[in-house]
N, C-alpha and C positions, 0 to 999 in steps of 0.2 A: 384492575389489570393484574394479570399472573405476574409471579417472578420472571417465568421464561416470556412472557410478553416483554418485560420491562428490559430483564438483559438483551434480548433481541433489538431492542429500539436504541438501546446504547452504543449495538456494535453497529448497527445501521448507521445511525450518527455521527461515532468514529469513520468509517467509510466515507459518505459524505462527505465528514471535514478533510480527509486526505485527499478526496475529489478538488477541492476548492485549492489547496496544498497544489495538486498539479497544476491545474488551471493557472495558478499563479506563477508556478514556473515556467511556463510552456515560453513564453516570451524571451524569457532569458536563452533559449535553444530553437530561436527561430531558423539559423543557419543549418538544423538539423533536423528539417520540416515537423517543429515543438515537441519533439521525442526525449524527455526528462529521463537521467539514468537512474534506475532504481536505486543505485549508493545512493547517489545524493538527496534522495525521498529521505532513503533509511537513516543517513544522516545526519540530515537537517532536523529529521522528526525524532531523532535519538527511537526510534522502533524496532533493536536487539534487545532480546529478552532470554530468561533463561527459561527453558519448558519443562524442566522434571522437579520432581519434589529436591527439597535441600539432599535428600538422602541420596537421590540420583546420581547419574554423570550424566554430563554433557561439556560439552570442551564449547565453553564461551557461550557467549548472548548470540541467537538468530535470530533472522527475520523473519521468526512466523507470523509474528500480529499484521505487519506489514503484506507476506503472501496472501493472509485469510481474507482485508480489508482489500487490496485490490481483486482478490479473486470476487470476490462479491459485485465488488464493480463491475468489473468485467463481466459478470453472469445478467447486471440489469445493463448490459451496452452503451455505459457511459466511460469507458476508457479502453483501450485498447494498447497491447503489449507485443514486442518482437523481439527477438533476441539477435545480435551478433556476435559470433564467437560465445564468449562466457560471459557478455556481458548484457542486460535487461535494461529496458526502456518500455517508457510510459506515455501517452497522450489521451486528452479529455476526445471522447469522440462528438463532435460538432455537429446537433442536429437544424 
């Protein structure tokens, strides 16, 4: 296996396991037909990160690990996303 096999199969993985992550939540927001807000993904899973070199700026931890892992999901149609106002939600898409 390549390196970029290997890293690929990790972030796969990662994905995945935040997959399982919603699923689990989905329950707790059944009153909001299991639409999980992205905060509470990001902050249950501590998933702010900083993205530039130390030498960098950036003002604080974002949630790009978080956007790339669901956008992946989202790309093989196992979750699905809507926005209201400024605020993001998540759900497992039930085949």
């Amino acid at each position: 296996m390549t390196r970029k096999n290997a890293i690929h199969n990790l972030i796969n993985e990662a994905a995945l396991e935040l997959l399982e992550f919603i699923k689990d939540c989905e329950s707790d927001h059944k009153e909001h037909g299991y639409w999980v807000p992205a905060a509470k993904i990001k902050d249950d899973l501590d998933l702010n990160f900083v993205a530039v070199p130390q030498s960098g700026r950036q003002h604080g931890p974002k949630g790009w690990v978080f956007a790339t892992l669901a956008r992946i999901l989202e790309d093989k149609s196992l979750i699905e996303h809507k926005k209201i106002g400024n605020r993001a939600f998540y759900r497992s898409i039930r085949k």
